[in-house]
N, CA, C and O atoms as a Maestro MAE file, in Angstrom:
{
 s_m_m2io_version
 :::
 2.0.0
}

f_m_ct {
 s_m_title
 :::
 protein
 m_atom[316] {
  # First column is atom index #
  i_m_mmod_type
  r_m_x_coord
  r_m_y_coord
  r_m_z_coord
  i_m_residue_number
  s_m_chain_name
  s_m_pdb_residue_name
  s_m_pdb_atom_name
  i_m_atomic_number
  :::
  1 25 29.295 21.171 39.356 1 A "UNK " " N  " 7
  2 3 29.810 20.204 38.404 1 A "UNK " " CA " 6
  3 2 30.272 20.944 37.151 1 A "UNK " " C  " 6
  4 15 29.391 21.405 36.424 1 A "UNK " " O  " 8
  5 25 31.510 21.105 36.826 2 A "UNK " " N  " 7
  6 3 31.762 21.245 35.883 2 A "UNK " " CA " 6
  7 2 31.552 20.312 34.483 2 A "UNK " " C  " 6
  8 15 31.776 19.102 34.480 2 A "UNK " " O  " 8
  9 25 31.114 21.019 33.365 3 A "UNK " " N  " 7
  10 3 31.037 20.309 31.931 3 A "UNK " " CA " 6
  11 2 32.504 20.099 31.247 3 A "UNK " " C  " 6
  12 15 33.301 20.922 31.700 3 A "UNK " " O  " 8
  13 25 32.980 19.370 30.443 4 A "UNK " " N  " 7
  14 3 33.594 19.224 29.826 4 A "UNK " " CA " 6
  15 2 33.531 19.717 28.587 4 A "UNK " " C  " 6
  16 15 32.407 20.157 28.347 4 A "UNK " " O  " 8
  17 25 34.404 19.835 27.566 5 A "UNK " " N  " 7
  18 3 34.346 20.866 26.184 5 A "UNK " " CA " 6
  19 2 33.782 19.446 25.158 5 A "UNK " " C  " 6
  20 15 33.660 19.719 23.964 5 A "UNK " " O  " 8
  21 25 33.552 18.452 25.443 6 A "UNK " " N  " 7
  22 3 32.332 17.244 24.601 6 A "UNK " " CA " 6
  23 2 31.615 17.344 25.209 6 A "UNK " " C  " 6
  24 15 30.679 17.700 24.493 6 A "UNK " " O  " 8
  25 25 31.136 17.264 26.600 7 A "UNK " " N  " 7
  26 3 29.825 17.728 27.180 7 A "UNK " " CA " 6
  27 2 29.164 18.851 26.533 7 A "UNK " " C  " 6
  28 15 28.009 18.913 26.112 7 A "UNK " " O  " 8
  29 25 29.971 19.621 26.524 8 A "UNK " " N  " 7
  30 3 29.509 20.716 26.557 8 A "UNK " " CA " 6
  31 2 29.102 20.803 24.817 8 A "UNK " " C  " 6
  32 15 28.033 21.279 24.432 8 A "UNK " " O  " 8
  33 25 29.802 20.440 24.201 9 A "UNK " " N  " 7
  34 3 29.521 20.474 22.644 9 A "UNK " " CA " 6
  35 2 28.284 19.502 22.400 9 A "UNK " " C  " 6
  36 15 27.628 19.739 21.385 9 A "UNK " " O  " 8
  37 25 27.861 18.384 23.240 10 A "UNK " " N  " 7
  38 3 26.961 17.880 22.898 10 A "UNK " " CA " 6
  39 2 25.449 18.721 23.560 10 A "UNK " " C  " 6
  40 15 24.379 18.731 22.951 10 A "UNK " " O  " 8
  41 25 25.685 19.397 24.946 11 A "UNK " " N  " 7
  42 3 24.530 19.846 25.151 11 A "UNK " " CA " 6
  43 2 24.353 21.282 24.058 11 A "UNK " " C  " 6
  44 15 23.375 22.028 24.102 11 A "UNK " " O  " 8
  45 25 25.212 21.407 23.359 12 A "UNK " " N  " 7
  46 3 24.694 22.858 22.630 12 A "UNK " " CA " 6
  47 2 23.789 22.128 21.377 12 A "UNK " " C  " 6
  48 15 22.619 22.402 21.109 12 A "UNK " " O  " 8
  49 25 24.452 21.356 20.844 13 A "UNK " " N  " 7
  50 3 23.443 20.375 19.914 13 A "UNK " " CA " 6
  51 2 22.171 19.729 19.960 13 A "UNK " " C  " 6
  52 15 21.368 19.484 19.060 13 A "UNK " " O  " 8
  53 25 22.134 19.397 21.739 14 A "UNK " " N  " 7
  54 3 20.859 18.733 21.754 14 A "UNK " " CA " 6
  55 2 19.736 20.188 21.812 14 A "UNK " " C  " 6
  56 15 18.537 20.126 21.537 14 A "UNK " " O  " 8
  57 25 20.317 21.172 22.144 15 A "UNK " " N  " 7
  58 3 19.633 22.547 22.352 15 A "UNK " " CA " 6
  59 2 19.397 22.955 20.783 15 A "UNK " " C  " 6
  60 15 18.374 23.556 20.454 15 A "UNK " " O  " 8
  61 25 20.221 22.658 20.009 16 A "UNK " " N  " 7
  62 3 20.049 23.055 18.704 16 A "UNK " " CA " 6
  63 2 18.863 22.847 17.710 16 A "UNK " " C  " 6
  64 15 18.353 23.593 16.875 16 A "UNK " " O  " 8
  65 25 18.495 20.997 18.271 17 A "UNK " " N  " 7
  66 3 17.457 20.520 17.363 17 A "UNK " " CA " 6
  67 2 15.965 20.188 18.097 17 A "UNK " " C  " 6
  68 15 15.082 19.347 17.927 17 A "UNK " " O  " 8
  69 25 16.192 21.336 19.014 18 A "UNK " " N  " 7
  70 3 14.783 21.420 19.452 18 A "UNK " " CA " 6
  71 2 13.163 21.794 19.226 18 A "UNK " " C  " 6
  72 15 13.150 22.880 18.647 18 A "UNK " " O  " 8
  73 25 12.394 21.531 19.353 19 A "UNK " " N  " 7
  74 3 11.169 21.892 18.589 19 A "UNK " " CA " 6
  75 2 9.968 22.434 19.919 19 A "UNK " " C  " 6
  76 15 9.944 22.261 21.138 19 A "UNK " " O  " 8
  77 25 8.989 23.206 18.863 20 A "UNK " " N  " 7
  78 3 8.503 24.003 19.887 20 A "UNK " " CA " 6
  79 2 7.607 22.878 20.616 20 A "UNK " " C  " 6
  80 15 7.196 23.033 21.765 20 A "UNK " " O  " 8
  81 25 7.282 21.461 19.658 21 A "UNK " " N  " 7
  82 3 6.369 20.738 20.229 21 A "UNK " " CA " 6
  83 2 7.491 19.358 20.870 21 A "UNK " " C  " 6
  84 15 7.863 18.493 20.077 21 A "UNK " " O  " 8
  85 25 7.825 19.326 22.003 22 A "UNK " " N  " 7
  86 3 8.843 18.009 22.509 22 A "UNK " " CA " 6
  87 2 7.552 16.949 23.392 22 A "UNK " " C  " 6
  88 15 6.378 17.007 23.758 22 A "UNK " " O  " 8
  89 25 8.381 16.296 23.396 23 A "UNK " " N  " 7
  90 3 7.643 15.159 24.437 23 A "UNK " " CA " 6
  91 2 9.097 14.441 25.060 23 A "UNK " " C  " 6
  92 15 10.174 14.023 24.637 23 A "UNK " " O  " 8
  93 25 8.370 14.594 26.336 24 A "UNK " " N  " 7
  94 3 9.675 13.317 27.364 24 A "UNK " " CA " 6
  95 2 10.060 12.230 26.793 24 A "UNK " " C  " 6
  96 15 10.131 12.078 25.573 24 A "UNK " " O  " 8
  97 25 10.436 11.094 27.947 25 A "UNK " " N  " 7
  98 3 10.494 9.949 27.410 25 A "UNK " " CA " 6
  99 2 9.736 9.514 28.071 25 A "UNK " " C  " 6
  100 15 9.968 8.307 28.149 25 A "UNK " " O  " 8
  101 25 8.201 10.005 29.123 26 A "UNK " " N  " 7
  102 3 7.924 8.906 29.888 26 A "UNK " " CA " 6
  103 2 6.578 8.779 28.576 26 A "UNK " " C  " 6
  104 15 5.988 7.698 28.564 26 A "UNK " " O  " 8
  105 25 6.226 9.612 27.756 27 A "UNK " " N  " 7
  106 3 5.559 10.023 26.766 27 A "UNK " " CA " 6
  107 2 5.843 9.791 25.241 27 A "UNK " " C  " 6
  108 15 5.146 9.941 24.238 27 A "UNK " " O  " 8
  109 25 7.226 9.338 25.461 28 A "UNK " " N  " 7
  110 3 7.378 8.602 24.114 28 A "UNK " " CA " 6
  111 2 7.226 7.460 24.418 28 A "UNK " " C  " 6
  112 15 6.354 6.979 23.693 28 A "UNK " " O  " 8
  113 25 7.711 6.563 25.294 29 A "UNK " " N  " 7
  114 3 7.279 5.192 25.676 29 A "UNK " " CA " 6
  115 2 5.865 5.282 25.573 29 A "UNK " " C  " 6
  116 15 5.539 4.100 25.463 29 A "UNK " " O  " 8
  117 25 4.682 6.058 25.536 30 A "UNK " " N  " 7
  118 3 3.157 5.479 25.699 30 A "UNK " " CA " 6
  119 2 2.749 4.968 24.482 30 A "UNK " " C  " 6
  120 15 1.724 4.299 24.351 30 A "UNK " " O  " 8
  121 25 3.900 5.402 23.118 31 A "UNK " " N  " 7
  122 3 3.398 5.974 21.433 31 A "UNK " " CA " 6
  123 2 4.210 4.683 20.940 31 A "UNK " " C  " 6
  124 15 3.872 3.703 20.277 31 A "UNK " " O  " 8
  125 25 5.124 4.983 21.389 32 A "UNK " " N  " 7
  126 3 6.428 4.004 20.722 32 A "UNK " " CA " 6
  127 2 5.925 2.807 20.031 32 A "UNK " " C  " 6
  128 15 5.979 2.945 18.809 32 A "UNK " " O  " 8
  129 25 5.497 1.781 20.384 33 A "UNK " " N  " 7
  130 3 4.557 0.960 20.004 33 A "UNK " " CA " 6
  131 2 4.041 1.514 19.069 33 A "UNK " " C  " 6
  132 15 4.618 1.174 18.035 33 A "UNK " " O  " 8
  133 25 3.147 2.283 18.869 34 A "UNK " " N  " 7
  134 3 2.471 2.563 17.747 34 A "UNK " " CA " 6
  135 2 3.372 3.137 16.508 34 A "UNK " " C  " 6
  136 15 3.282 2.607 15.400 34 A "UNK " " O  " 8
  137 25 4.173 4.155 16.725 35 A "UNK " " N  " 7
  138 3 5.164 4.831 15.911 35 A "UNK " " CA " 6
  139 2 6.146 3.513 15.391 35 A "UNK " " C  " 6
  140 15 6.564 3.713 14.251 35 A "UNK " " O  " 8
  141 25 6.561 2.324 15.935 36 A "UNK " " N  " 7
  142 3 7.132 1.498 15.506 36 A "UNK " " CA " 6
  143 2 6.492 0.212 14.432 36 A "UNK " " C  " 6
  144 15 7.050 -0.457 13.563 36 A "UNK " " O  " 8
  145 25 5.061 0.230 14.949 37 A "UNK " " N  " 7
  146 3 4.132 -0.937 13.874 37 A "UNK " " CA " 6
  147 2 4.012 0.346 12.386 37 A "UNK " " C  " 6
  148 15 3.993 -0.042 11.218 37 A "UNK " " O  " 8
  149 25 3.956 1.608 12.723 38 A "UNK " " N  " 7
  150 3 3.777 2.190 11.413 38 A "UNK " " CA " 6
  151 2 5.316 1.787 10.611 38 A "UNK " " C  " 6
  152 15 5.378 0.935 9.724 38 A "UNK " " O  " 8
  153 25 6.112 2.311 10.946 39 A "UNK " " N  " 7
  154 3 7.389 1.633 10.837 39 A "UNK " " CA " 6
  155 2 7.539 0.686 10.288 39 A "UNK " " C  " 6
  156 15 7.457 0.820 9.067 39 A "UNK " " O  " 8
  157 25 7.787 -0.543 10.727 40 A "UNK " " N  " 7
  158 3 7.628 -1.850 10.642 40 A "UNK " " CA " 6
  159 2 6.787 -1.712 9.129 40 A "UNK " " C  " 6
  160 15 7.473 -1.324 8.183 40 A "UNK " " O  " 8
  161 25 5.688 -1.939 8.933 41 A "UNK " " N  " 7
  162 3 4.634 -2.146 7.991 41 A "UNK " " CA " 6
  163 2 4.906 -1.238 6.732 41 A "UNK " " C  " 6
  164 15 4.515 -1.496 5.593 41 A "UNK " " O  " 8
  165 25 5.674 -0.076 7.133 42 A "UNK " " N  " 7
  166 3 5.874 0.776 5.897 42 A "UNK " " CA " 6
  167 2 4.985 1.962 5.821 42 A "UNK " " C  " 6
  168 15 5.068 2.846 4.968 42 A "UNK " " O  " 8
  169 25 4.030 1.893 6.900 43 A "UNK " " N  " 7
  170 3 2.901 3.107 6.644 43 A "UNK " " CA " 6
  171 2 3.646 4.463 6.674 43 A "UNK " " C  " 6
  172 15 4.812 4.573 7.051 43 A "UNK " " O  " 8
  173 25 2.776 5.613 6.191 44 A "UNK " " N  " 7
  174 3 3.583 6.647 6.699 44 A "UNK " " CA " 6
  175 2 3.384 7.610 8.364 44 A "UNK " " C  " 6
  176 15 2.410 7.540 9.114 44 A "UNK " " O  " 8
  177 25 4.237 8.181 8.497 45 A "UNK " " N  " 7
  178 3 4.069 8.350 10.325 45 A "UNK " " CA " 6
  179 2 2.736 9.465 10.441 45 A "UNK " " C  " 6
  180 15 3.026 10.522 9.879 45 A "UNK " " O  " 8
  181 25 1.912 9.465 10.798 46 A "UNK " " N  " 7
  182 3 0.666 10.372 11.294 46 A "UNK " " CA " 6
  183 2 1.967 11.706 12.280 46 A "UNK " " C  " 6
  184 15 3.002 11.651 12.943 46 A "UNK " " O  " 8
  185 25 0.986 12.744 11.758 47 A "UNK " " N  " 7
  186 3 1.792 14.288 12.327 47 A "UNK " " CA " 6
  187 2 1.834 13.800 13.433 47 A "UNK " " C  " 6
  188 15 3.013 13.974 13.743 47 A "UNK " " O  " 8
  189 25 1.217 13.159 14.490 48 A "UNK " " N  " 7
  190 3 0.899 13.301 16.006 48 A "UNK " " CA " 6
  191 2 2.162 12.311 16.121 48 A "UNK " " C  " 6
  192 15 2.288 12.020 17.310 48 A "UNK " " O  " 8
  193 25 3.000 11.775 15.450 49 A "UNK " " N  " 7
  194 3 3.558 10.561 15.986 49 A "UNK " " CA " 6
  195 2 5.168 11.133 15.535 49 A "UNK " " C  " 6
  196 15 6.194 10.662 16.026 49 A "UNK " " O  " 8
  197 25 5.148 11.978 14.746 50 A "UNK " " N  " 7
  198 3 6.510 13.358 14.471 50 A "UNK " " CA " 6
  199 2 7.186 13.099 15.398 50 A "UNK " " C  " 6
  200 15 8.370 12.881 15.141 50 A "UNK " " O  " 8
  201 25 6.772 13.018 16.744 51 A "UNK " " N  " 7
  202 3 7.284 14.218 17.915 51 A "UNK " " CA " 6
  203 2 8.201 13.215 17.990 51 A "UNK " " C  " 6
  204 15 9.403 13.365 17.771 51 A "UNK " " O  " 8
  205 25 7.506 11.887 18.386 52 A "UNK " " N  " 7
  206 3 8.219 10.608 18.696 52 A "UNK " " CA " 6
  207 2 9.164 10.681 17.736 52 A "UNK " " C  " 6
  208 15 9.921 11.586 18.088 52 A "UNK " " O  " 8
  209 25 9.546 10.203 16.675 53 A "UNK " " N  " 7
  210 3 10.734 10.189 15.609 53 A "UNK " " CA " 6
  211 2 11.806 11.409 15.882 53 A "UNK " " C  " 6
  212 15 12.927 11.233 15.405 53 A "UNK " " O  " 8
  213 25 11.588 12.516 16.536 54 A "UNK " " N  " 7
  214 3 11.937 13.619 16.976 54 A "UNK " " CA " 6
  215 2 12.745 13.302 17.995 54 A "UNK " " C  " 6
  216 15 13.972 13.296 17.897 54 A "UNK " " O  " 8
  217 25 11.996 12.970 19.212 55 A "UNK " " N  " 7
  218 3 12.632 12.619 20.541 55 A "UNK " " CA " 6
  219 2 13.839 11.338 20.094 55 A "UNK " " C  " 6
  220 15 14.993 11.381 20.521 55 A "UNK " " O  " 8
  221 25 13.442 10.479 19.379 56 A "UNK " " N  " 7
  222 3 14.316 8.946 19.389 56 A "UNK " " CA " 6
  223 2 15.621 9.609 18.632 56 A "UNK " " C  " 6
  224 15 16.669 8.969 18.719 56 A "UNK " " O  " 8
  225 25 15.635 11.012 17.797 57 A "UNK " " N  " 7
  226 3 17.003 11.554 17.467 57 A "UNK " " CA " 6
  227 2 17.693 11.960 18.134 57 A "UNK " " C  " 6
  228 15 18.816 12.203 17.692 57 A "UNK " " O  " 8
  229 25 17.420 12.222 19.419 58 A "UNK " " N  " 7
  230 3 17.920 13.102 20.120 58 A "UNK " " CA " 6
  231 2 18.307 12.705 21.612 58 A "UNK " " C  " 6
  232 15 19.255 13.125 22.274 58 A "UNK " " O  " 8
  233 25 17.163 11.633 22.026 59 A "UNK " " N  " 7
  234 3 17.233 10.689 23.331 59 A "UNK " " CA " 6
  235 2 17.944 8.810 22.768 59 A "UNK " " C  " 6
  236 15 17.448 7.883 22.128 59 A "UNK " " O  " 8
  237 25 19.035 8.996 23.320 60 A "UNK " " N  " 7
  238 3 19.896 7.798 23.299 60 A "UNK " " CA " 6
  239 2 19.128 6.540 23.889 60 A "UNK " " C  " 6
  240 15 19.050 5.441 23.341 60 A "UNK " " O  " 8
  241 25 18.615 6.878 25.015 61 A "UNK " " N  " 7
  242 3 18.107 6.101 25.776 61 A "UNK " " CA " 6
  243 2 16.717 5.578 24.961 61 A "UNK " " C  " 6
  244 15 16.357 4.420 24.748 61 A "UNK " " O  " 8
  245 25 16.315 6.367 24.727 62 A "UNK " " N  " 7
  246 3 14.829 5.848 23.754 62 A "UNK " " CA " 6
  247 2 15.023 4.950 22.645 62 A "UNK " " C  " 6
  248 15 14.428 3.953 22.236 62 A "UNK " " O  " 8
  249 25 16.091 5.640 22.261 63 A "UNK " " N  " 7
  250 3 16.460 5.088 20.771 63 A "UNK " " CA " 6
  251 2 17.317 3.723 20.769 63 A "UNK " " C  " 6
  252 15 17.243 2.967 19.800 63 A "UNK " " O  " 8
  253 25 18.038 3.462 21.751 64 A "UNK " " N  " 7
  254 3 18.320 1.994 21.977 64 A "UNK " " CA " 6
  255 2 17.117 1.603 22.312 64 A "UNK " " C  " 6
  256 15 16.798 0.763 21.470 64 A "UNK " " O  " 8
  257 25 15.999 1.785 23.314 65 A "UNK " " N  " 7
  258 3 14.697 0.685 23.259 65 A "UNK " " CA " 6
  259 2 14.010 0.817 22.356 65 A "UNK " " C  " 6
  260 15 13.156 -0.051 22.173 65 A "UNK " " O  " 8
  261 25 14.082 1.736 21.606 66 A "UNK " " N  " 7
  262 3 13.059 1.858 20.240 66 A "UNK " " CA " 6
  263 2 14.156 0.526 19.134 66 A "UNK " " C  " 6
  264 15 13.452 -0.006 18.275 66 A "UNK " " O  " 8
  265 25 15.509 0.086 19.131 67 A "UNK " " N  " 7
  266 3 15.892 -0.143 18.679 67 A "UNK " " CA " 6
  267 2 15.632 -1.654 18.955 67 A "UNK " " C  " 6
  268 15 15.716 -2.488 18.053 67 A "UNK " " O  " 8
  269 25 15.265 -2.014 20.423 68 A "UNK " " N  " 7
  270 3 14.935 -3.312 20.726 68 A "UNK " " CA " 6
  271 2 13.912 -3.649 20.341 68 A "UNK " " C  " 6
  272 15 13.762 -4.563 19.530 68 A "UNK " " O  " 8
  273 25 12.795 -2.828 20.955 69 A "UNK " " N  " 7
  274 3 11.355 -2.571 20.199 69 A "UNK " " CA " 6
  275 2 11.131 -3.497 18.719 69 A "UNK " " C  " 6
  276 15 10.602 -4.597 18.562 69 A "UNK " " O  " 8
  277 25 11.719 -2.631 17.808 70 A "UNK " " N  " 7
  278 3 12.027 -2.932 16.061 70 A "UNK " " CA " 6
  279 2 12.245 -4.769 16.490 70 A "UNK " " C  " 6
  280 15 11.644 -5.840 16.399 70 A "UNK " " O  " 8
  281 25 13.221 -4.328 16.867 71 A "UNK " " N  " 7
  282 3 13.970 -6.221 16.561 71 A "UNK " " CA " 6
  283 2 13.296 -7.321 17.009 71 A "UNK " " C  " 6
  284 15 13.329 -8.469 16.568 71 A "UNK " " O  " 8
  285 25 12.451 -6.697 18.269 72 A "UNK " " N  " 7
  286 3 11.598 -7.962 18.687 72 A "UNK " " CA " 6
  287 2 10.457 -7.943 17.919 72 A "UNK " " C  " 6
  288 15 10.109 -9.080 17.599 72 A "UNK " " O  " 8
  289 25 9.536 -6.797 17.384 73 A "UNK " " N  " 7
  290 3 8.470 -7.024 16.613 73 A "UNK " " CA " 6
  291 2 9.059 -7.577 15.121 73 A "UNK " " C  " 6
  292 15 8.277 -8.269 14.470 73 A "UNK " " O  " 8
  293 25 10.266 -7.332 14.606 74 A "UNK " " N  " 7
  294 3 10.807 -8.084 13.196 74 A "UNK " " CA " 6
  295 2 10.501 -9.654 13.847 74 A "UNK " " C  " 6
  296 15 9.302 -9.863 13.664 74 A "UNK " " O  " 8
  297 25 10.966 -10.519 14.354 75 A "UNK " " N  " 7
  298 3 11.458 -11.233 15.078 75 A "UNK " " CA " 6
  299 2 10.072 -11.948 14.886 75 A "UNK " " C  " 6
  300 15 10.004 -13.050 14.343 75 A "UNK " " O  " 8
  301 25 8.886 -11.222 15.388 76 A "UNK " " N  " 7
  302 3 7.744 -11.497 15.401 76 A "UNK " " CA " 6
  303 2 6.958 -12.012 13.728 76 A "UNK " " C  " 6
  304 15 6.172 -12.951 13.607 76 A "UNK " " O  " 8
  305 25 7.263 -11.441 13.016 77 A "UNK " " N  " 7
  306 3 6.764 -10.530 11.799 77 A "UNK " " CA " 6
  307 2 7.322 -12.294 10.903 77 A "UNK " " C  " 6
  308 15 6.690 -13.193 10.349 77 A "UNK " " O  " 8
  309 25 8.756 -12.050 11.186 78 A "UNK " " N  " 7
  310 3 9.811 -13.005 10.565 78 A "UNK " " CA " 6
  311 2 9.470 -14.955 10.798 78 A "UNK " " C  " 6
  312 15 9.909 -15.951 10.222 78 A "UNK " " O  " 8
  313 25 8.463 -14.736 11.958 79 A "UNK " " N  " 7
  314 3 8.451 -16.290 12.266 79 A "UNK " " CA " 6
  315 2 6.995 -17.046 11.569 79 A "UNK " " C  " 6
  316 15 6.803 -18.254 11.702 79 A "UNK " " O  " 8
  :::
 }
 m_bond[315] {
  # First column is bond index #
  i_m_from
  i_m_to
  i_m_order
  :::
  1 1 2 1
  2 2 3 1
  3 3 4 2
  4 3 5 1
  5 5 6 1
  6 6 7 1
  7 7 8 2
  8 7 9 1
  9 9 10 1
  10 10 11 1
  11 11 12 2
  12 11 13 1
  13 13 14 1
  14 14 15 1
  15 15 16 2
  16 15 17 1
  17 17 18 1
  18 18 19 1
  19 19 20 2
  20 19 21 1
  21 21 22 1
  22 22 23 1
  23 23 24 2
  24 23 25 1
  25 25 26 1
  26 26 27 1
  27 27 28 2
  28 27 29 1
  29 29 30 1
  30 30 31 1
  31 31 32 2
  32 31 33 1
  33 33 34 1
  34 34 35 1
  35 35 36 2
  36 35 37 1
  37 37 38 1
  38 38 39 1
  39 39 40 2
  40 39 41 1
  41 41 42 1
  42 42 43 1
  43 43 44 2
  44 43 45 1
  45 45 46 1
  46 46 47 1
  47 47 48 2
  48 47 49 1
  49 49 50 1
  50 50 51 1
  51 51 52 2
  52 51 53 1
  53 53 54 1
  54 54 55 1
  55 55 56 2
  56 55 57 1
  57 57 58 1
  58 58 59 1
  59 59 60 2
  60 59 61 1
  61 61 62 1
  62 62 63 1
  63 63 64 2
  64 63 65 1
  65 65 66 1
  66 66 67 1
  67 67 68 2
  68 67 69 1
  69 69 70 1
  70 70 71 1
  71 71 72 2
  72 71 73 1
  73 73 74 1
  74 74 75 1
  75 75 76 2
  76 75 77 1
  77 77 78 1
  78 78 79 1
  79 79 80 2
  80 79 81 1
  81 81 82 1
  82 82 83 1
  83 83 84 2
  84 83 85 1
  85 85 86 1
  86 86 87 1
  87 87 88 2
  88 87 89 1
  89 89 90 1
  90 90 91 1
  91 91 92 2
  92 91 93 1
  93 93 94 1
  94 94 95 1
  95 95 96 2
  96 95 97 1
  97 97 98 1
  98 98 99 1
  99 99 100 2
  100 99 101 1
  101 101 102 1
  102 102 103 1
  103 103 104 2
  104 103 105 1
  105 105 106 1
  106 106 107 1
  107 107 108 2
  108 107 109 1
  109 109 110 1
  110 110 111 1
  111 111 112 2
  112 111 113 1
  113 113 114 1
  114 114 115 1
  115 115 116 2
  116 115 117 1
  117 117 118 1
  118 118 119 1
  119 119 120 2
  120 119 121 1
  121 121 122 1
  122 122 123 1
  123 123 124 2
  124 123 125 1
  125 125 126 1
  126 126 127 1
  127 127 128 2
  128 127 129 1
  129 129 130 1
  130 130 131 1
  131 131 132 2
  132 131 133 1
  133 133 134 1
  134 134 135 1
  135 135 136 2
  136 135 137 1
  137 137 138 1
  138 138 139 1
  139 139 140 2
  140 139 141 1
  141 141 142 1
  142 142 143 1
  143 143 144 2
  144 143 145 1
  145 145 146 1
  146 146 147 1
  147 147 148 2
  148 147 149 1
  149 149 150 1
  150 150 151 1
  151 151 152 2
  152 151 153 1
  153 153 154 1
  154 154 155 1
  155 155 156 2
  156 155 157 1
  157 157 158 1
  158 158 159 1
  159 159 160 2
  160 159 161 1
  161 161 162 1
  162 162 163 1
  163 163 164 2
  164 163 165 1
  165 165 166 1
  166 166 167 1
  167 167 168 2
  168 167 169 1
  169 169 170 1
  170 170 171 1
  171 171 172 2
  172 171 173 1
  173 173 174 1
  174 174 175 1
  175 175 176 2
  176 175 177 1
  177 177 178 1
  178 178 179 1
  179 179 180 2
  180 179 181 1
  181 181 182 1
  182 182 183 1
  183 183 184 2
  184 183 185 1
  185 185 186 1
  186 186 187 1
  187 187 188 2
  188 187 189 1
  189 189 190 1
  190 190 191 1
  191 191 192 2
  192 191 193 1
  193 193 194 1
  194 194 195 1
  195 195 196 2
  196 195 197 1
  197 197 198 1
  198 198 199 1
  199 199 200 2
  200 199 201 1
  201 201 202 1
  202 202 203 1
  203 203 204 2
  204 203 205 1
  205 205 206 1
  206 206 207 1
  207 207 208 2
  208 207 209 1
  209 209 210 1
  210 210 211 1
  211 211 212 2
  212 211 213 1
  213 213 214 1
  214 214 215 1
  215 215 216 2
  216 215 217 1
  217 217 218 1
  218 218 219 1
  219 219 220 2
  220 219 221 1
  221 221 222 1
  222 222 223 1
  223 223 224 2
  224 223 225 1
  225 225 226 1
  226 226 227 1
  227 227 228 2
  228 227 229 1
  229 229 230 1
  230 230 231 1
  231 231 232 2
  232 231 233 1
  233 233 234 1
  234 234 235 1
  235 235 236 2
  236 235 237 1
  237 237 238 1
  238 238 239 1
  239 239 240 2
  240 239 241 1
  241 241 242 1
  242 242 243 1
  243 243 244 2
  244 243 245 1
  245 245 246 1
  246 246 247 1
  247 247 248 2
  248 247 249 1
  249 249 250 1
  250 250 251 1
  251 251 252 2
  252 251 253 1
  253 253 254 1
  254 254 255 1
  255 255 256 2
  256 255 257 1
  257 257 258 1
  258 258 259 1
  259 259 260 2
  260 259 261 1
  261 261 262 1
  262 262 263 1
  263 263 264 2
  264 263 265 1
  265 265 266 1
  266 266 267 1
  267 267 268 2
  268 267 269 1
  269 269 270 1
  270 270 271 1
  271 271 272 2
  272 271 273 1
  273 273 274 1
  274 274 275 1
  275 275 276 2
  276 275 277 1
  277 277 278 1
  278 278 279 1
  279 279 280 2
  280 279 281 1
  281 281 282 1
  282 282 283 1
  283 283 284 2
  284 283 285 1
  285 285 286 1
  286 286 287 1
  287 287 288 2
  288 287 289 1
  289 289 290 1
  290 290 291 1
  291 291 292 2
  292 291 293 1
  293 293 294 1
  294 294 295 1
  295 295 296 2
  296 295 297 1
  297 297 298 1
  298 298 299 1
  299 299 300 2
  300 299 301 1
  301 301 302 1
  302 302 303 1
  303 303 304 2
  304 303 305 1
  305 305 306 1
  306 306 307 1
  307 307 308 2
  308 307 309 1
  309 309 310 1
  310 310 311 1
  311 311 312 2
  312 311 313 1
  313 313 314 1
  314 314 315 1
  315 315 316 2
  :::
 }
}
C-alpha cells in the first residue's frame, strides 16, 4: 500500500507528539469517564489521567467519543 504525501505528512506528526508513557484506545475508554467528570466539574486532571488528554489529541476516534461523552454528561448536569 502505498501512502500518500497527506498520509504521509500526517503519520510523521502523529510520530512527532509522542510520549514515552502512551495508552491505546482500548485503555483510554476504561479512564475516559473519569478524565471527563474532572473536566466537566472544573477539577484539575490527576498526572495518571495526562496520558488520556494525550491520546484524545492525537486519536480522532477517541476524541469524537470523548466529544459525545462531554455532551451527554452536560446534558445531564444541565437538566
Amino acid at each position: 500500500m502505498k501512502l500518500n504525501e497527506k498520509q504521509i505528512d500526517r503519520l510523521l506528526q502523529v510520530v512527532g507528539v509522542t510520549n514515552d508513557q502512551e495508552i491505546d484506545c482500548g485503555q483510554c475508554h476504561a479512564v475516559i469517564a473519569e478524565f471527563a467528570e474532572h473536566q466537566l466539574t472544573g477539577q484539575s486532571i490527576p498526572q495518571g489521567l495526562e496520558v488520556v488528554k494525550h491520546h484524545l489529541s492525537i486519536c480522532t476516534d477517541c476524541s469524537e467519543e470523548y466529544e459525545l461523552l462531554q455532551k451527554a454528561l452536560q446534558s445531564l448536569i444541565d437538566e
